[in-house]
N, C-alpha and C positions, 0 to 999 in steps of 0.2 A: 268475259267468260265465253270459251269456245263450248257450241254447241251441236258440235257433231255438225256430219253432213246427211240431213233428210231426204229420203227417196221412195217414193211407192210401184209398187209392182204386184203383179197378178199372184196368186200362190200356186205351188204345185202339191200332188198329193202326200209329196214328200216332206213338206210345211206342215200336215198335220200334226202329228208331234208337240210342235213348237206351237203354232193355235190354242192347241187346246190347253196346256200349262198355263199361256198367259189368258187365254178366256176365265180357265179356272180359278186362276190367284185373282182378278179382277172381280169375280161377283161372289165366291164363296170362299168362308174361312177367315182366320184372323188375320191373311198379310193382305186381304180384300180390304179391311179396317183401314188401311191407310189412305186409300184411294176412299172417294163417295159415293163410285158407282156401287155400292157391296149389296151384295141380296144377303150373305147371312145373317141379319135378323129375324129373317122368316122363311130362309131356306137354309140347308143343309145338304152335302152331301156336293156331286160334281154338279158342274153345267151343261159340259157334253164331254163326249171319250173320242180319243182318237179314231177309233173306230167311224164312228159317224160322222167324223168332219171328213176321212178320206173316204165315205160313203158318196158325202154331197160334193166334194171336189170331182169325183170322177161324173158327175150327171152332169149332164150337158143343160147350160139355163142357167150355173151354176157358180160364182166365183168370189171368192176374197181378196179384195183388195188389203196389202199388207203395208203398213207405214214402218221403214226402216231407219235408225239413227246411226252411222256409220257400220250398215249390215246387220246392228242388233235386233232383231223386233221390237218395237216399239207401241204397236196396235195393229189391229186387224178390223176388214167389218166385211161380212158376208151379206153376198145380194144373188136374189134368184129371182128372176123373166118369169113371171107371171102374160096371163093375157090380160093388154091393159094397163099394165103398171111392174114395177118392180117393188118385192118384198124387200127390207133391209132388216138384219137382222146381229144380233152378236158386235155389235160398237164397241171397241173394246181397245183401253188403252190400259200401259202397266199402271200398279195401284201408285206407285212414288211417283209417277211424270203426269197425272190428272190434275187438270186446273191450272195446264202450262199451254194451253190450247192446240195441243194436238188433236185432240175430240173433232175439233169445229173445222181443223185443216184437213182431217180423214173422209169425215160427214159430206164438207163441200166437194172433195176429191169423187166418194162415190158417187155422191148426184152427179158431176159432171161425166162419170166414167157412165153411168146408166144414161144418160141422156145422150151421149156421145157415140156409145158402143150399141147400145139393143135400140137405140131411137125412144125411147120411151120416156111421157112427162109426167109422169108420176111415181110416188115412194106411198108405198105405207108399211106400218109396221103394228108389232106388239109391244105394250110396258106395260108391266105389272102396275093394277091401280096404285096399289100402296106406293110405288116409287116415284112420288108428287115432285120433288127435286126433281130425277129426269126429266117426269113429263113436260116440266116448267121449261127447264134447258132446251127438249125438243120446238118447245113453242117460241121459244125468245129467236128459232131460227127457221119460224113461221107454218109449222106443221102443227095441224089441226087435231084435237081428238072429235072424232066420230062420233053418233052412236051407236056402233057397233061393238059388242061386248062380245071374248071367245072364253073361252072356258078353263081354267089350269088343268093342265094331265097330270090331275092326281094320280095316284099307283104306280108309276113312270120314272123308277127311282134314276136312271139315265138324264132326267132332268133337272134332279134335286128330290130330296125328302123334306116336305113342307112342313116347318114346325105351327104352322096355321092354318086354320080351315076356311078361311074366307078368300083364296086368292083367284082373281081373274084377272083378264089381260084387257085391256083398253085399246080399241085400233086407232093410229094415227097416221094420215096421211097431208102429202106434200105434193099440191102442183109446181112439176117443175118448168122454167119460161121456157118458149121457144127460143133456139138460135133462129139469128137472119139466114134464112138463105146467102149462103156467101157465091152460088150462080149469080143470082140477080144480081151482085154488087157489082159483078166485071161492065 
């Protein structure tokens, strides 16, 4: 079975669009159902809108790395430079191609594109408590949860309209190893 030819590259604002379709079919709605990433059990409504993904593309600190299968998108995952660390946000593969481990070839792509490109040895992020599966996945590739708890934006329908009232976010972070100096090796 030929599998296409995989490639990742940076996005431009003009990629919002297409971000935001397959962010939205992967966590909200019934074609999310096919995939396990889905939040609509306890959300509704989008993930985010074009709008604000070509917001965060044009700010500088700011970038999506996009997994393509012979030019199709295939997943995306947005990282922004923090002081300190890089934020990962938005993991996101189609709902039909999850659990064929594109996830874990995107993930290890970002870390090495943050570590490689901004210098920095560290990831953290947000997941919704309730999505125990993720958090499990995150941890089986050594990312810790905190205890640092943030808060759902309720009222915030650009985020989703929460068919529940208990939702908060769990921070999880990842040191990343150093490279060798590859001076020293000469």
């Amino acid at each position: 079975m030929d599998v296409g030819v995989i490639t990742i590259r940076i996005a431009r604002i003009e990629d919002a669009g297409q971000i935001c379709a397959l962010v939205n079919s992967a966590y909200r709605g019934e074609v999310s159902k096919q995939g396990w990433t889905t939040e609509a059990d306890f959300l509704d409504g989008q993930r985010t809108d074009e709008e604000a993904l070509a917001e965060t593309l044009s700010v500088p600190g700011n970038a999506f790395l996009l997994l393509l299968q012979d030019e199709s998108l295939l997943g995306s995952v947005h990282l922004q430079k923090k002081e300190g660390y890089a934020y990962l946000g938005m993991l996101t593969i189609k709902p039909d191609q999850q659990g064929a481990g594109h996830g874990k070839q995107l993930l290890a792509e970002a870390e090495n594109w943050v570590r490689d490109e901004w210098g920095l040895t560290k990831i953290r992020m947000n997941v919704i408590q309730k999505r125990w599966e993720l958090i499990a996945w995150y941890e089986r590739r050594d990312y810790r949860v905190t205890s640092e708890r943030s808060p759902f934006p309720y009222g915030n329908p650009r985020l989703g309209i929460p068919k529940v009232t208990d939702l908060e976010f769990l921070v999880l972070e990842k040191a990343l190893p150093h490279l060798p100096d590859s001076s020293q090796s000469r």
